[in-house]
N, C-alpha and C positions, 0 to 999 in steps of 0.2 A: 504494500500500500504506500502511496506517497502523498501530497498536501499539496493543492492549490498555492494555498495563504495560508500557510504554519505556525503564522506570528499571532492568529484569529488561537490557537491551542491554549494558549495561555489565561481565555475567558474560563477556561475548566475548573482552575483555581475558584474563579465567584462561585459556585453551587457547595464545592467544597466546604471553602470557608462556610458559607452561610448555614450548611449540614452542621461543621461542627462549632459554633455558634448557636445555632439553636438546641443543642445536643445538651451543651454546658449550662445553657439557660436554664432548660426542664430540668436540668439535674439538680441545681440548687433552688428552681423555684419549690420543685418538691421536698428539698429538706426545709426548708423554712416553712413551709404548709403543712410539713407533718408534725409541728411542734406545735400547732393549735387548732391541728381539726388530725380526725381518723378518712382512711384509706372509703370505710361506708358512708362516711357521712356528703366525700363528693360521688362516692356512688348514686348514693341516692339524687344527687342533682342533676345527673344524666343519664335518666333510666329510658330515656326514648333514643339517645346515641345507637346508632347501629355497630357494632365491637367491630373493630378493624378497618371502619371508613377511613376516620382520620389519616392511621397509617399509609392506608394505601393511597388517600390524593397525596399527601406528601411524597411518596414513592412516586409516583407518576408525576408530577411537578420536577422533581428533581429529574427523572430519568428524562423527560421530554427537554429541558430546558438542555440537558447534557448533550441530548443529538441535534437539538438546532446548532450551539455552538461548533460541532463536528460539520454538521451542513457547510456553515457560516466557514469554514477551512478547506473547504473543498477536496472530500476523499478521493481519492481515484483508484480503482480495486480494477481490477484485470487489465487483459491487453488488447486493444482494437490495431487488429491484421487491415492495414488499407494497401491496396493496390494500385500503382501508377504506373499507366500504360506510356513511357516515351515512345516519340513522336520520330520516327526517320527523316529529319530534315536540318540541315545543320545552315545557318545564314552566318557567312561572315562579311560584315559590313566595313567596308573602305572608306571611310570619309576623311576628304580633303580639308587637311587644317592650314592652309596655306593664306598669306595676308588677303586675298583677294575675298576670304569668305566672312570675314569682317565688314564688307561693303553694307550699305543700308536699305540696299533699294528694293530686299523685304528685312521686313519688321520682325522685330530686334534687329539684327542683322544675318546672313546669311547661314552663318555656323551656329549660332542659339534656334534659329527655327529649324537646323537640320537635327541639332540635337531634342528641340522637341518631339518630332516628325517619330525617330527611331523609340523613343521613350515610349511614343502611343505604339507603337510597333510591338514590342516589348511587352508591354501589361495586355496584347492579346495572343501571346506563347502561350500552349499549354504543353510544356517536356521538352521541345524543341531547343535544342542547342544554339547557341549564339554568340559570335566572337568579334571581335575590336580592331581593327588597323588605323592608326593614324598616317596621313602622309601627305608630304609637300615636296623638296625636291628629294627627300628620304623618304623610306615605312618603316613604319614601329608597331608591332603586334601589343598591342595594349592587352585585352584579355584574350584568352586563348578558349575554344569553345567549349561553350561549359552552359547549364542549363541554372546558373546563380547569378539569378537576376539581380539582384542585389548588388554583387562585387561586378558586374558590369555596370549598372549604375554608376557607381565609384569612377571606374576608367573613365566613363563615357563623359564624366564631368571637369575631369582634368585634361580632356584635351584641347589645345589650343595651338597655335602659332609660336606662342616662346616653349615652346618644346622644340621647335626643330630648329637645326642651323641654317633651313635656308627658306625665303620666301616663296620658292617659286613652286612650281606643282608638274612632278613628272609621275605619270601614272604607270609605265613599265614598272618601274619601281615597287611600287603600291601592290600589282594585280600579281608580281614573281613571289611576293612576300606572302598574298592568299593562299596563293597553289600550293608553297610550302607549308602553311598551315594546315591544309587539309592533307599532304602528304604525310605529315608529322603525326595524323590521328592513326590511328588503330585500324586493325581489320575491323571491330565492329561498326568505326564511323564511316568506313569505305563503303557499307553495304547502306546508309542514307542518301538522298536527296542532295548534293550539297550546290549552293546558292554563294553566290558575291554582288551583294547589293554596295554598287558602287554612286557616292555620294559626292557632286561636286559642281563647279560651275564653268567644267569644261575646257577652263586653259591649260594645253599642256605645250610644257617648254621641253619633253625628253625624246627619246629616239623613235622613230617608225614602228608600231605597235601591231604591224601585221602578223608578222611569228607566232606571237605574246596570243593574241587572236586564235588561231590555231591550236594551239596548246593547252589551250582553257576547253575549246570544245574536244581536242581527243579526251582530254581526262574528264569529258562529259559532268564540266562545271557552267551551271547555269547564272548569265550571267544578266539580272535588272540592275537600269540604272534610274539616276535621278537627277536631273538638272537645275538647279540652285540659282535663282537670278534673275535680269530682265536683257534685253538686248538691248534693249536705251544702253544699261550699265546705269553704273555710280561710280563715287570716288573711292578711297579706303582712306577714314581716319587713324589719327595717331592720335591714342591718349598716354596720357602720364601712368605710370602703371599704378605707382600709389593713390593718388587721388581720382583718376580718372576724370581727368581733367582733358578737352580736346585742344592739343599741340597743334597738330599742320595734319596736313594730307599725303600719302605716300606720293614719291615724285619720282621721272627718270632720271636718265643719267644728266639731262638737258633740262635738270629742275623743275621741268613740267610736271603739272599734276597728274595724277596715272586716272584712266578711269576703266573700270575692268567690266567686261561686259560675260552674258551669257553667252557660252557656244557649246550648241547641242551636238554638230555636226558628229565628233567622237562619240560621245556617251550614245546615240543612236544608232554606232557600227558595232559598238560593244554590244549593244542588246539586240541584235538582229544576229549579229554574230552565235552570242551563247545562247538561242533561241529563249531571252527574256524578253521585257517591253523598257520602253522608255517612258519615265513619267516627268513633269516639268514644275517646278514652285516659281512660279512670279510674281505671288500676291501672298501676304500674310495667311490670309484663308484657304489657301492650296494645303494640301498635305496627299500624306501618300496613301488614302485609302484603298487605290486600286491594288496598289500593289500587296496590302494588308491581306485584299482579300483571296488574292493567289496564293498565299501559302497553304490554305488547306487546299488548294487544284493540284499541289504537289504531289510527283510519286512519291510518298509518307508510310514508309514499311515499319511496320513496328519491329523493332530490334531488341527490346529490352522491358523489363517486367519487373518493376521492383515493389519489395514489398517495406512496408514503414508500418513499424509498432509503436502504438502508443498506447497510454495508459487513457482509460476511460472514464468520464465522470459519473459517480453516483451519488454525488451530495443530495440528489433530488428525496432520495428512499429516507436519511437521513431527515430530510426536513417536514419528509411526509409522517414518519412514524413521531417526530417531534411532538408535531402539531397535534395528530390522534392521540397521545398518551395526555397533554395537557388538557385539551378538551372533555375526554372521558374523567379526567378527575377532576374538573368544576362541574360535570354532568351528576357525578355520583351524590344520593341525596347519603347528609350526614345522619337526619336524626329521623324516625319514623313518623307516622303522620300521627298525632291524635287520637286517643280511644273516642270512637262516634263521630269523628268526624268525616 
């Protein structure tokens, strides 16, 4: 057995005391009663007492008041076997932390609504594995795929742009670092679904990504993407990192001010390539439902069966048997009724 709220055991003490408390009362109220009246004379004052009421609502007061307390602690007596069916689908997500996705021309800016976007992604898993890449002209495997939404949470909150050493955004990069992520799982994650939900606003400054392309559908990884941005574009602020304070705006090498726009052109060969879909954010109010809703269209094999013990609440019997024993001894009549009446 173990306790909800074990610090609640301690009300056990009041019934206690109050037992022996009233214990020591009766015992000297009756030596001092026995030195001016006899044992018959309160007999005779309660010749209509039914013998053994009293005792027993006090018995049942105490014993009821004793398993509310126990309620009130929350016992937990045996073991509830649940079963969780994971989910054959493993999504490792790529998102671009590069300065460009700072821009404002959606709300917050472009990497706080991507990190919104995969959060609502996220609270509708149900077993499904899922993993982290950040990248810019680097990747960094942030978490590694794992089904603890929680400690993804965590990563997915510390990524940014002063994590990497360089501004700019080369996706080769990023998509070599997924494959090897999924090469790095096990045979049992090989026999899943596995997904690279690439996240970004489409500028890439690294090498010809046709091979890359290739490579991703032999190893039969499917590949959605997501386009971040507007083609107007915006600028990229600079703020002060302590205060968050706005400094200047990123410039070139010709002190011009930079303005970085969306470009779907890639992200649209990527997902035609790894027969995913392309989806686009250029408004605050975009997000990525469609794609939400293709993960259960996925091939989703169940691979794994686990089972979780837990201990079971039965505080409820506790507080039912409480209530029944108090009740029954304010029910019980003490004294008999009246001759004649």
């Amino acid at each position: 057995m173990t306790w909800e709220n074990p610090v609640y055991l301690w009300l056990l003490l009041g019934p206690l005391l109050v037992l022996l408390v009233s214990a020591l009362y009766k015992r000297q109220l009756k030596k001092r009663r026995s030195a001016y009246f006899s044992d018959e004379v309160f007999a005779k004052l309660y010749t209509n007492e039914i013998p053994g009421v009293r005792t027993a609502r006090s018995s049942l007061i105490y014993l009821g008041s004793i398993l509310l307390i126990i309620a009130l602690a929350g016992p937990q007596i045996g073991v509830e076997i649940r079963e969780v069916e994971r989910r054959g689908v493993d999504i490792m997500v790529v998102l671009d932390v590069s300065r460009s996705m700072l821009a404002q021309d959606v709300r917050p800016n472009r990497l706080d609504k991507a990190k919104f976007e995969i959060l609502r992604m996220v609270d509708r898993l149900r077993g499904d594995r899922v993993g982290l890449i950040a990248f810019s002209g680097e990747a960094i495997q942030l978490a590694p795929l794992t089904t603890d939404y929680a400690a993804f949470r965590t990563f997915l909150n510390i990524a940014g742009p002063e994590m990497m050493p360089s501004g700019s955004t080369v996706f080769a990069e990023a998509l070599q670092t997924a494959i090897r992520a999924f090469d790095s799982a096990g045979e049992e994650q090989r026999q899943t679904a596995r997904v690279i939900l690439l996240i970004s606003d489409g500028e890439d400054h690294g090498p010809d990504t046709t091979e890359l392309k290739q490579q991703l559908v032999s190893r039969n990884i499917y590949i959605h993407t997501v386009g971040i941005g507007t083609t107007a574009g915006a600028t990229i602020p600079v703020h002060d990192p302590n205060t968050g304070r706005l400094l200047d705006y990123v410039r070139d090498r010709n002190d011009q001010i930079v303005t970085t726009r969306l470009e779907p052109a890639l992200l649209r060969q990527f997902a035609d390539a790894g027969r995913g879909q392309y989806y686009e954010i250029s408004r605050s109010a975009d997000g990525m439902d469609g794609f939400i809703s293709q993960i259960s269209d996925l091939d989703a094999r169940s691979f794994a069966t686990q089972e979780f013990a837990d201990y079971r609440n039965q505080y409820q019997w506790f507080a039912a048997f409480g209530l029944i024993f108090i009740m029954i001894a304010l029910a019980l009549p003490r004294f008999r009724p009246p001759a004649g009446a």
